[in-house]
Each structure stands twice: as C-alpha cells, then as structure tokens.
C-alpha positions as CSV (number, residue, x, y, z in Angstrom):
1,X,142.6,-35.1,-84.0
2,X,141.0,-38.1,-85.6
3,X,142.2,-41.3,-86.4
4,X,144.3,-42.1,-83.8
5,X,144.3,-41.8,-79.8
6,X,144.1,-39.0,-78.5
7,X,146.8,-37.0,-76.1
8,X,145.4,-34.7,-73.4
9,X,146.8,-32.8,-70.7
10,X,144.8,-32.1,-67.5
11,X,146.0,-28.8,-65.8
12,X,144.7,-29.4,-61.9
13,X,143.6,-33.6,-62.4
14,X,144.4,-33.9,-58.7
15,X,140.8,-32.0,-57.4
16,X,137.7,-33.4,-58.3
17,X,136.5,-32.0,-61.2
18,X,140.2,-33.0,-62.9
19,X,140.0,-36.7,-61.4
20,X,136.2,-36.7,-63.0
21,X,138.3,-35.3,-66.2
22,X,140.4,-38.4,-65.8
23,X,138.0,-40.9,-65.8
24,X,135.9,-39.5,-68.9
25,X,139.4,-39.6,-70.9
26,X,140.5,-42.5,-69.6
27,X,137.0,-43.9,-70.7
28,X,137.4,-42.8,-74.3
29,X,140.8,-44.9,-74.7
30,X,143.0,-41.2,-74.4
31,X,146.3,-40.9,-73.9
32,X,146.3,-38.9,-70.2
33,X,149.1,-36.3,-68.9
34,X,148.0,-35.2,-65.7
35,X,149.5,-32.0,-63.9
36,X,149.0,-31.5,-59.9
37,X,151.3,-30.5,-56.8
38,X,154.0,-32.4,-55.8
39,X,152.3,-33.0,-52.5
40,X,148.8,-33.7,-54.6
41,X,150.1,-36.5,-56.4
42,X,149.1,-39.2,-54.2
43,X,145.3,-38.7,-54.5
44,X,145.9,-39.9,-58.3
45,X,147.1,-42.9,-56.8
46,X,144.1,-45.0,-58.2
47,X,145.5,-44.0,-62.0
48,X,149.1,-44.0,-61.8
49,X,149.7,-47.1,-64.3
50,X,147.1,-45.4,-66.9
51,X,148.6,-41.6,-66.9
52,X,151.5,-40.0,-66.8
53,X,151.8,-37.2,-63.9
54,X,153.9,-34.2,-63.6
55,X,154.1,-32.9,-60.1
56,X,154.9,-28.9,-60.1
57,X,153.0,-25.8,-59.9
58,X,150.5,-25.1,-62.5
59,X,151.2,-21.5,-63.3
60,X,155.1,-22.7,-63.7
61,X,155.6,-22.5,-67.1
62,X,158.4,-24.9,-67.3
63,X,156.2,-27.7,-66.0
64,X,153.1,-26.8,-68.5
65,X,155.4,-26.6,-71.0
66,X,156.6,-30.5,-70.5
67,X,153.3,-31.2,-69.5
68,X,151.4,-30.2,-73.1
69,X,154.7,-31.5,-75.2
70,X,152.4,-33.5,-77.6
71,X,149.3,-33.0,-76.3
72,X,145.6,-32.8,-78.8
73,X,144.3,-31.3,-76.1
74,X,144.4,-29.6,-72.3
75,X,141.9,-29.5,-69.9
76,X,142.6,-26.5,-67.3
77,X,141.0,-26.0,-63.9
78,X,141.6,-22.4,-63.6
79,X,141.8,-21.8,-59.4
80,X,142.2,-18.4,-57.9
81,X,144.1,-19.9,-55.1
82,X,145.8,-17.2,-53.3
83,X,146.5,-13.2,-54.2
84,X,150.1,-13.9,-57.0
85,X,148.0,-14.6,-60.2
86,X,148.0,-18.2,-59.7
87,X,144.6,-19.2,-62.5
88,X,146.6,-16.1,-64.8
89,X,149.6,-17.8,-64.3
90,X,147.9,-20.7,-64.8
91,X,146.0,-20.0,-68.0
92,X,149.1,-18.0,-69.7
93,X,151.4,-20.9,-69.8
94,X,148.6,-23.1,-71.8
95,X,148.3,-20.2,-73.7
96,X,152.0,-20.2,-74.2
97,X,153.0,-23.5,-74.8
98,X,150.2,-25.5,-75.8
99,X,150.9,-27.3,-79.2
100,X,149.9,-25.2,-82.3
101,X,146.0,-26.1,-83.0
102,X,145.5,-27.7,-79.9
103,X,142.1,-27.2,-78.3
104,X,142.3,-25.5,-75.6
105,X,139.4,-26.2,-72.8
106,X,139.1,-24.3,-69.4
107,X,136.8,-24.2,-66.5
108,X,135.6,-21.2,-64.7
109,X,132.0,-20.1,-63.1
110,X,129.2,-18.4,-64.2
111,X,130.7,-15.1,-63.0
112,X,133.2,-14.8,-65.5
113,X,131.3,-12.7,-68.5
114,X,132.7,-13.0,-72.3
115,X,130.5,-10.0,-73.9
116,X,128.7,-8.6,-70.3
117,X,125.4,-9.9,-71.4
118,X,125.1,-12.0,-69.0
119,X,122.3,-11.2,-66.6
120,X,122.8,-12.2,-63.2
121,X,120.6,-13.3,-60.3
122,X,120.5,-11.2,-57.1
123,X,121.9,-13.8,-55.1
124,X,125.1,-14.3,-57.6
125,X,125.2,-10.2,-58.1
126,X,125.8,-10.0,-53.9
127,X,127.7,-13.6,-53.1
128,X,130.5,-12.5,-55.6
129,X,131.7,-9.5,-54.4
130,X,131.4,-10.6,-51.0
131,X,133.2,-13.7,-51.1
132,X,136.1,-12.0,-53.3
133,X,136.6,-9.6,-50.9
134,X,136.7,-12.4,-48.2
135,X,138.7,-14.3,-50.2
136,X,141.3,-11.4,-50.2
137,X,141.3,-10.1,-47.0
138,X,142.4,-13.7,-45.9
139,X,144.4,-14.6,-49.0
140,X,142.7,-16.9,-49.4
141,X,142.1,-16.7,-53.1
142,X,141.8,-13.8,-55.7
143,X,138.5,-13.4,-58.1
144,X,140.0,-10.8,-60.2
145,X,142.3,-13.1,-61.0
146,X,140.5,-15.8,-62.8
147,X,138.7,-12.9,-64.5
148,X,142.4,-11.4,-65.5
149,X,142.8,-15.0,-66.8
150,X,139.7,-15.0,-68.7
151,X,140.3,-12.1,-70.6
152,X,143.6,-13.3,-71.6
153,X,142.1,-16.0,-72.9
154,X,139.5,-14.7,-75.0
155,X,141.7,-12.5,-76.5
156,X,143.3,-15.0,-77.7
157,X,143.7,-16.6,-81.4
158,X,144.2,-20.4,-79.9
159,X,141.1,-23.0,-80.1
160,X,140.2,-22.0,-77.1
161,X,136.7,-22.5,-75.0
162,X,135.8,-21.4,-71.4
163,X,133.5,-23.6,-70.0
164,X,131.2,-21.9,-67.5
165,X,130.3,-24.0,-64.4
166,X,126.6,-23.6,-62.2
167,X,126.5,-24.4,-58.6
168,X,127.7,-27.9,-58.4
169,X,126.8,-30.9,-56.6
170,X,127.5,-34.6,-56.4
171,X,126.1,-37.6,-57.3
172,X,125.8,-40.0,-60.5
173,X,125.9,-38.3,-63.9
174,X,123.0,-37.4,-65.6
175,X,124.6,-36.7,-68.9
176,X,125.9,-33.9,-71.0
177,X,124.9,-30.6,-69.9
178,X,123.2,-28.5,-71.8
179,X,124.2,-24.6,-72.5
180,X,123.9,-21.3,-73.6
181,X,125.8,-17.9,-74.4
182,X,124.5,-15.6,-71.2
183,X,123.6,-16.6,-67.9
184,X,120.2,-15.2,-67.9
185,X,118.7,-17.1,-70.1
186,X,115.4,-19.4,-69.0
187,X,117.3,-22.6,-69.7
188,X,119.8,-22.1,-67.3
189,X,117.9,-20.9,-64.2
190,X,117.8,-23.9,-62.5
191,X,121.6,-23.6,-61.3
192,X,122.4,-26.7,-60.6
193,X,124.9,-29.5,-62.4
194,X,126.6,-32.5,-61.0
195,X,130.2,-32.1,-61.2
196,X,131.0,-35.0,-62.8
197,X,128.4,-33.8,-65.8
198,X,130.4,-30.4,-65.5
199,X,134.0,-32.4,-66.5
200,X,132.1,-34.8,-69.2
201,X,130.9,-31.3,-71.0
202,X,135.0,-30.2,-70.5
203,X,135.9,-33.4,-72.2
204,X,133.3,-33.4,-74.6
205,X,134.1,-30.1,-76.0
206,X,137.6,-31.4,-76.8
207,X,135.8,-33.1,-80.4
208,X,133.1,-30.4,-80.4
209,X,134.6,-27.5,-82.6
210,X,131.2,-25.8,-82.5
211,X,132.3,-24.5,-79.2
212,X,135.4,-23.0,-80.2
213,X,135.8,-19.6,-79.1
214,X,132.3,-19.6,-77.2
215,X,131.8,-19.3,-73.2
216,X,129.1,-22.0,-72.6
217,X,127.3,-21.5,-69.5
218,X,126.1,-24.9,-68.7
219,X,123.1,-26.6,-66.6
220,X,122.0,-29.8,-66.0
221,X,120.2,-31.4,-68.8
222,X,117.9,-33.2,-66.3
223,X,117.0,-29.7,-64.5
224,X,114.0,-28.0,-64.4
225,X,114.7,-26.0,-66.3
226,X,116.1,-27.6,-69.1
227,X,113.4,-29.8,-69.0
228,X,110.8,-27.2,-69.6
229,X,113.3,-25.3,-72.4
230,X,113.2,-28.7,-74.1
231,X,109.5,-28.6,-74.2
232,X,108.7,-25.4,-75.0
233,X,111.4,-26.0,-77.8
C-alpha cells in the first residue's frame, strides 16, 4: 500500500468511534469512503466535501460491496444492534467483497476471545452475560452475534485484525494504545482508553502488518498500568 494515497472504507463512520476514524484518515492525506444509514448521513455533515458516503445498511452486501470497490483498506465497527445477525452480516460482506490483500481492521470488546486465554475480571465475567441477556429480551442487541462475527473472521485467510476495545471514555488523545494477546495480562488492568486513542490504534494497524491475524486487546498507554509495565519493562 505504499507509494501512493491510500483508499479506505469505514464500515459504521457515522458513530463516534468511525467519525474519530475519519479524522485520523483524513489527517494522513487518505482517500475516505464512508458507510452509515441513510438517515445517519447527516451527522457526517462536517466531512461531506473530503469523503465519499454510501448510505445503506452495513450488513447489505450490495452496499459493502460498492463501498470497498478499490479500497487498501476497511475499517469495521462491528455493532450487535438488534437479534438478525446485523455485526455477522456486517463482518461477512467485508469478508466477501473486500479487495484481494486488503487489510482488513475490525472493532469489538474485550469479550470477544481469539484462543480463550483470556482471563477475565469478575466484574466483565457477570456484566456480560447480564447485559446480553438484557440486550435480547428487549431486542435490543445480540452478543452472540458479534462473537458469531468474530469467529468468522478469524477463520478467515484475509489480512484481517480484530481490535479489542477497554472501557472507553472521552477526552483528548493520549496516543497510541498499547496492547497485548489476553486480557488478563498486568498491562492491561487498568481498563480504561479514550475512544479517540481506540480509532487511532484501528487506523494505525492499517500500515502495521505485525498485527495481522492477531486480536490486540488494547489500554491506554498513559494508564496505570501501562505506565508501571513500561517500567518494570
């Protein structure tokens, strides 16, 4: 993907982590295809004379498909909105009809597992199943789906990597997260990234082909607990 500008499709750049996504691109001189619901559109308002947006569905496979026509790279939100498959839906059609070689970047939590080594705090171990079956009782969304989604995409032979979110927050960023394989690990326990750090990681790992085919759970690099990982290291 060097030596000329990059294309890159955002799947889901009308929420705020893909609006985030937009500006990091936008930043690095890329070429931006944005994908949202029609009635979505106009909260990309502020960059409708830098990208190009296609309204529609992002588990219909007709819009990905003219979506990631030409595209380096796509950027995928995967949301379990709802109880039809929507983030399987979703993250099938990248899958599908993403360009041959193109990286392949997607967003998920610290729930989904690649290898179940992940070791999970108390508090994650009892919110999860709780709020899924919330979520489902009131259709509201669907956890097993993103986790269907997930699956699909690891065993998959595309340049793909899932991108593991922490609790989120907001504010300015404090630069690239930092990462590891399993949540678990001491580097990670302090749980916390800006969401704006958590779409600069999705954007950086466009260029970063050490994290193809890895699950990177990210944290804050300015967290506690990266802080004391970095000097212990």
């Amino acid at each position: 993907m060097s030596g000329r500008r990059l294309r890159v499709c955002i799947v889901g750049a009308s929420g705020k982590l893909g609006q985030y996504m937009v500006r990091h691109c936008l930043d690095r001189g890329y070429e931006v295809v944005g994908v949202c619901r029609a009635q979505s559109v106009e909260k990309l308002t502020e960059f409708r004379d830098r990208i190009r947006i296609v309204p529609g569905h992002t588990n219909d496979a007709d819009v990905i498909r003219e979506a990631v026509s030409g595209c380096d790279g796509v950027l995928t939100v995967l949301v379990p909105w709802g109880v039809d498959g929507y983030s399987t839906g979703t993250a099938q059609a990248v899958l599908d009809h993403a360009e041959p070689g193109a990286r392949l970047i997607f967003s998920c939590g610290w729930h989904i597992s690649m290898d179940g080594k992940d070791r999970y705090p108390l508090k994650l171990r009892l919110l999860v199943p709780v709020f899924g079956w919330v979520a489902r009782l009131f259709r509201f969304a669907d956890i097993g789906d993103q986790e269907e989604a997930a699956r699909r995409i690891f065993a998959s032979e595309t340049r793909w990597t899932v991108v593991r979110g922490s609790d989120l927050e907001e504010g300015d960023s404090e630069g690239l997260p930092v990462w590891s394989r399993h949540v678990g690990d001491p580097i990670l326990a302090s749980n916390l990234t800006r969401r704006i750090d958590f779409a600069l990681f999705m954007v950086h790992a466009l260029t970063d082909d050490s994290l193809v085919h890895e699950a990177p759970a990210i944290v804050s690099c300015r967290s506690a607990s990266a802080l004391a990982h970095a000097e212990t290291a």
